[in-house]
Biotite code that builds the C-alpha atoms (Angstrom):
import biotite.structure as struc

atoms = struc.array([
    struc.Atom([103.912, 117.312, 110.987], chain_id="A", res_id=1, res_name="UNK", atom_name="CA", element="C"),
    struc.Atom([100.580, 116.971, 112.345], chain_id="A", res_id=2, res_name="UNK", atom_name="CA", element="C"),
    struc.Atom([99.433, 113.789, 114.327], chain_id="A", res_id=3, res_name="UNK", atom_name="CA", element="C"),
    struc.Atom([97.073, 113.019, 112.117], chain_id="A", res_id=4, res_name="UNK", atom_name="CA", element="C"),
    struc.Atom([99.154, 113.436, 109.173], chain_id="A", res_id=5, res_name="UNK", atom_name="CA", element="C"),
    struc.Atom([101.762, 111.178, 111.227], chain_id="A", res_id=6, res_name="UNK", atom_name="CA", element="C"),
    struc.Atom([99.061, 108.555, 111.914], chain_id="A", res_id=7, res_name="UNK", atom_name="CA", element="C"),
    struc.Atom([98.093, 107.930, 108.582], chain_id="A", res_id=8, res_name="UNK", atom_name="CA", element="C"),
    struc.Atom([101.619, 107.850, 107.245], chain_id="A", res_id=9, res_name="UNK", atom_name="CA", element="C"),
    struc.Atom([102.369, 105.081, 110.159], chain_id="A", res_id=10, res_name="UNK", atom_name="CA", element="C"),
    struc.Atom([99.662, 102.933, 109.074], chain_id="A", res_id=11, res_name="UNK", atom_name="CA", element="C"),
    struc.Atom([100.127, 103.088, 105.690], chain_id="A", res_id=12, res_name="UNK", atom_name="CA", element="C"),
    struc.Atom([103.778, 102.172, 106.698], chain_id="A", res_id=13, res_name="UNK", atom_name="CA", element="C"),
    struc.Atom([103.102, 99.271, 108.379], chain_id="A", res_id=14, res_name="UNK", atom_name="CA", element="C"),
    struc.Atom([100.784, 98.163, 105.246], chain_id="A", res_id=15, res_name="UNK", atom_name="CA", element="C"),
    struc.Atom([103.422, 98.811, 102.058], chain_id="A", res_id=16, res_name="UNK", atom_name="CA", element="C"),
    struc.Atom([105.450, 95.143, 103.545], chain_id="A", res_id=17, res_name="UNK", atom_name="CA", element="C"),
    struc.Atom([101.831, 93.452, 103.504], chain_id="A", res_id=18, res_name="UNK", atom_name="CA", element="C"),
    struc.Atom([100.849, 94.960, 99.833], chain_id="A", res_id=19, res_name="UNK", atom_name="CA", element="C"),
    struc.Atom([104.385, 94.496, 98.584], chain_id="A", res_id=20, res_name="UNK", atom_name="CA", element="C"),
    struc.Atom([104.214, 90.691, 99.449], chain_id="A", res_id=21, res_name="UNK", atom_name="CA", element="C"),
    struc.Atom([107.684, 90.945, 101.380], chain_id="A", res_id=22, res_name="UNK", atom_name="CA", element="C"),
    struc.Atom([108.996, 91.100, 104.628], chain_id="A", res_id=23, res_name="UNK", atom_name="CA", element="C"),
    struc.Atom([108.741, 94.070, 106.696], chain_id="A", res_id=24, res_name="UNK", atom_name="CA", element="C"),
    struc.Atom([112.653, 94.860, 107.423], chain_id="A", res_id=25, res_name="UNK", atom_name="CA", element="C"),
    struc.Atom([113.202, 98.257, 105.767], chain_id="A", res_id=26, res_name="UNK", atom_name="CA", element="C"),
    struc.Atom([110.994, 100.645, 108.051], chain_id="A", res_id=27, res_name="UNK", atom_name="CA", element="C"),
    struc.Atom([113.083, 103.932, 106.931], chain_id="A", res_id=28, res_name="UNK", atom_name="CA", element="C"),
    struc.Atom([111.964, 103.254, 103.380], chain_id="A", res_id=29, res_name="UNK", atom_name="CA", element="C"),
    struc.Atom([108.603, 102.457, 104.257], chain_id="A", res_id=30, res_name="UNK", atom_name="CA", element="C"),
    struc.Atom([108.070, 105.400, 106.237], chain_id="A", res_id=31, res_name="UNK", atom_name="CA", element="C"),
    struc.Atom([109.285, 107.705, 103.217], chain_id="A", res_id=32, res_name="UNK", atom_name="CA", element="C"),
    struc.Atom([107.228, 105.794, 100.825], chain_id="A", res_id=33, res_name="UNK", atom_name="CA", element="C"),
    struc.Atom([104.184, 106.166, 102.671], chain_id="A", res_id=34, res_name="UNK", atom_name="CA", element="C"),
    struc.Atom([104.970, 110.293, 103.698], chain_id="A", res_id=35, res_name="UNK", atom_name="CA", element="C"),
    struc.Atom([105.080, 110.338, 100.094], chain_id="A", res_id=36, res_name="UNK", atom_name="CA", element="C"),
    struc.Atom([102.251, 108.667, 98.730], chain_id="A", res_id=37, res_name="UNK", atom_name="CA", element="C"),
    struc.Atom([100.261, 110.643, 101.812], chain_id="A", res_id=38, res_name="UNK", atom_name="CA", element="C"),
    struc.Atom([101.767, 113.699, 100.394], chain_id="A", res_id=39, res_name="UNK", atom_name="CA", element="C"),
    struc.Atom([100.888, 113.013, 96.932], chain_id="A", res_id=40, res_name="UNK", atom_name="CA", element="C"),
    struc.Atom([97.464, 112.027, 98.211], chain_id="A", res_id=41, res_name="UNK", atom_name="CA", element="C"),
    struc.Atom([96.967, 115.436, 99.466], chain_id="A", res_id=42, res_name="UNK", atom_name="CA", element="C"),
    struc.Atom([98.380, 117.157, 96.932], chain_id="A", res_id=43, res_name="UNK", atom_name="CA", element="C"),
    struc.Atom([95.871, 115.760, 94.778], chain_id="A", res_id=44, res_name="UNK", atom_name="CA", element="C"),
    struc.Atom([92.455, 115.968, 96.574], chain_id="A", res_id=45, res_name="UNK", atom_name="CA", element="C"),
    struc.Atom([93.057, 119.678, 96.877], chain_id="A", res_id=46, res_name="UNK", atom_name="CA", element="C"),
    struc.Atom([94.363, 120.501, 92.967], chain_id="A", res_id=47, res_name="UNK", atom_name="CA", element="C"),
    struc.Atom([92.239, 117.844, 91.703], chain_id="A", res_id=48, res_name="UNK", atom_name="CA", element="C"),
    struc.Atom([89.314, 116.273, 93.996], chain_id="A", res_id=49, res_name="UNK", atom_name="CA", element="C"),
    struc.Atom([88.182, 113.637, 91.173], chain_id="A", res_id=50, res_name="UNK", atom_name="CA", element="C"),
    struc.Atom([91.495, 112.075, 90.480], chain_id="A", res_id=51, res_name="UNK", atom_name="CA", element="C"),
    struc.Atom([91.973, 111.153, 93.623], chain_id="A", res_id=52, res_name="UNK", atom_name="CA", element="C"),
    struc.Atom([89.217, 108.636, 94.024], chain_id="A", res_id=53, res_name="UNK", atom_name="CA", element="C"),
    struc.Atom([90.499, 107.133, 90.503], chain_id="A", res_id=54, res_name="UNK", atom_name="CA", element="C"),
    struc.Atom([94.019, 106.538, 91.335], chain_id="A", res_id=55, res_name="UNK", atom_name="CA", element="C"),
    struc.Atom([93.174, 105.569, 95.090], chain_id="A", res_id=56, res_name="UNK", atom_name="CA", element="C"),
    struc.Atom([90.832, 103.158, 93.622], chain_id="A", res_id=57, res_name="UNK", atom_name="CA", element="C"),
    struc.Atom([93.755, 102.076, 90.905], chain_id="A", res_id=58, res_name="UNK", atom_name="CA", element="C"),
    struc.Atom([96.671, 101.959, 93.925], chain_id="A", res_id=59, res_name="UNK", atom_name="CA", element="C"),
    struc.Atom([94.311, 99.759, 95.903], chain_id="A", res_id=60, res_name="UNK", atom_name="CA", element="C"),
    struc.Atom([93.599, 97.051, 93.121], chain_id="A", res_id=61, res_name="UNK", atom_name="CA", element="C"),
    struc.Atom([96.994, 97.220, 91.220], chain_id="A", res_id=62, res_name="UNK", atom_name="CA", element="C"),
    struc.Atom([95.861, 98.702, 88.113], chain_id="A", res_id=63, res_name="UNK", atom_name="CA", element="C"),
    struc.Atom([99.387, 101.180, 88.549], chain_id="A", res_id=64, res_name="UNK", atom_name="CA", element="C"),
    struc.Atom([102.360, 101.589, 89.929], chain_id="A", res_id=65, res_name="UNK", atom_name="CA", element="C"),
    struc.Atom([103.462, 104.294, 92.613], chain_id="A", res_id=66, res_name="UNK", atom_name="CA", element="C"),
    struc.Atom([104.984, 107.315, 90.841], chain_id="A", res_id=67, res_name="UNK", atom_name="CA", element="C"),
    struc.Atom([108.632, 107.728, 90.933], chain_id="A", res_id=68, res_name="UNK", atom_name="CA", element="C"),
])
């Protein structure tokens, strides 16, 4: 992993507890959620550079739910 790639999967760590309105006591699953959403972020700026802005902009104000 790169460090940027790690940096951006730490803070977005640290901020699933804060968006999920609970406490912040499972870091392992945190971490993986966040690798995965940052994964899934990439994934889709590179196959599909306009759907990205939409479902960032959907994550960030609740209109959806993370993928499973």
């Amino acid at each position: 992993m790169g460090g940027d790639r790690d940096e951006k999967i730490r803070q977005r760590a640290y901020a699933i507890p804060q968006r999920e309105g609970g406490p912040d006591s499972d870091h392992e699953r945190h971490w993986h959620t966040a690798k995965d959403e940052i994964d899934r972020e990439a994934a889709l700026a590179r196959d599909f550079p306009d759907v990205l802005t939409v479902e960032a902009l959907a994550m960030r104000t609740g209109i959806t739910e993370q993928w499973t």
